[in-house]
N, C-alpha and C positions, 0 to 999 in steps of 0.2 A: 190070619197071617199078616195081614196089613199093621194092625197092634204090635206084632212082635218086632215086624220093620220098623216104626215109629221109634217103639222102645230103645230097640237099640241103638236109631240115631241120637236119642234123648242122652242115653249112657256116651257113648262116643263122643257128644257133642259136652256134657260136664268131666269127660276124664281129659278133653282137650283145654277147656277150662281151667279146671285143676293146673292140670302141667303149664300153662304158661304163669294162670296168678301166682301158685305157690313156687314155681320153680325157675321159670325164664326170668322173670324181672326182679326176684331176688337178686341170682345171681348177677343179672345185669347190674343192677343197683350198687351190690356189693362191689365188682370189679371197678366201676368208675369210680369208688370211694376210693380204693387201694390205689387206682392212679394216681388220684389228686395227692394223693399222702405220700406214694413217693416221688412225684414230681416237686414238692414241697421239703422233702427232705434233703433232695439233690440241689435247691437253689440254698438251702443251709449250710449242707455240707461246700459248694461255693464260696459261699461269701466268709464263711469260716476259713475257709482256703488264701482267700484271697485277704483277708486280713492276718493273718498269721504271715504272710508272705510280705505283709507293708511291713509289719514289726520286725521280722529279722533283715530286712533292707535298711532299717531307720536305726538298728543295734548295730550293721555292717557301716555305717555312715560315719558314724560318731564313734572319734576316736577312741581307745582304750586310754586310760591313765594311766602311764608306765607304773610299775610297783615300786616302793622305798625301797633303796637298801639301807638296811641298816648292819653297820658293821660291818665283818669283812665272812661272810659265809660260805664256804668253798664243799659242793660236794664232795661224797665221796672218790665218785669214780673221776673227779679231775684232780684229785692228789697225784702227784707223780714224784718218785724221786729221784 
């Protein structure tokens, strides 16, 4: 009987094994990756943001140069008789 006890703390104790080497710290492992990559992706998506937003400020800055007319071009819908 004492064997059998033994045994199956033997068993118990590598199916506890098991489940943390192959399963806990995987997954531990893997989750902290997926943070770091989306935390890394959020200060791109940022600074993308924040530069896209310097260049339409520095295009709203600087004047437009009026267009040429040339010649005397009259739409349509301002014809009137």
């Amino acid at each position: 009987m004492k064997f059998l006890e033994t045994a199956l703390e033997i068993f118990l104790l590598y199916l506890l094994y098991k489940f943390i080497f192959d399963f806990i710290i995987p997954v531990y492992q893997s989750s902290k990756k997926i943070k770091k990559q989306f935390g890394e992706m959020q200060e791109k998506m940022q600074s993308d943001l924040k530069n896209y937003q310097n260049q339409t400020q520095q295009k709203a800055s600087q004047p437009e140069p009026s267009p040429k007319k040339e010649g005397d071009y009259i739409d349509f819908e301002e014809i009137k008789k």
